[in-house]
N, C-alpha and C positions, 0 to 999 in steps of 0.2 A: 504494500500500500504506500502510497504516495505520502512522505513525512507531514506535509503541510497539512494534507488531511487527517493524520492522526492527530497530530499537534489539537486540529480543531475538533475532532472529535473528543479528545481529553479534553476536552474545557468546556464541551455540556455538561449541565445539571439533566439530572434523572429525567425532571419538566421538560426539558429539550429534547433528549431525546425518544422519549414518547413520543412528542410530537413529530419529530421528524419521521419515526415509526409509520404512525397513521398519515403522515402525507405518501409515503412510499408506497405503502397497502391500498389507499385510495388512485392512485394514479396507477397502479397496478390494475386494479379491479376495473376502471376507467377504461384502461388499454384494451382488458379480455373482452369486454361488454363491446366494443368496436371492433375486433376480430367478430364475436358470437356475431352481432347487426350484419357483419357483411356474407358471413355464410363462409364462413373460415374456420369457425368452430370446430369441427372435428380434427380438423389439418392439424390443429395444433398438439392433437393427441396422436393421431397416426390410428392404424387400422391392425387388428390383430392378420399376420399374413402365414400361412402354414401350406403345405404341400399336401398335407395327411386330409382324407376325406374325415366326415364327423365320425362313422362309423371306426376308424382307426385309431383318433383322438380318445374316444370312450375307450374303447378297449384298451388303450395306452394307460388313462387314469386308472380302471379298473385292476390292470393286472400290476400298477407301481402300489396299490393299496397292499397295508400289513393283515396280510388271510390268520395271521394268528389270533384265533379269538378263542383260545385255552384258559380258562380262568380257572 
């Protein structure tokens, strides 16, 4: 990190940086709300991509499960 910036980050109070907390979160949540508006939304998460049909997928879950049910 850039000294000047530490420098100035050391010399908030708690009160400060709260606040700058919640401006960061707010222009965060601002930014996504304007991706989601344009229809960008999912891009941002990306798409689960797999080669295996459903039917192999299951049976992959099914056969990694622990079959020991010996109590």
């Amino acid at each position: 990190m850039n000294i000047q910036v530490e420098q100035f980050l050391g010399n908030l109070t708690l009160s400060d940086l709260e606040k700058l907390i919640e401006v960061v979160v707010k222009r965060t949540l601002k930014e996504e709300e304007k991706t989601a508006k344009n229809g960008n939304f999912l891009d941002t998460f990306g798409a689960w991509q797999d080669s295996q049909t459903d039917e192999e997928i299951i049976e992959q879950i099914y056969n990694s499960r622990n079959s020991n049910l010996d109590w």
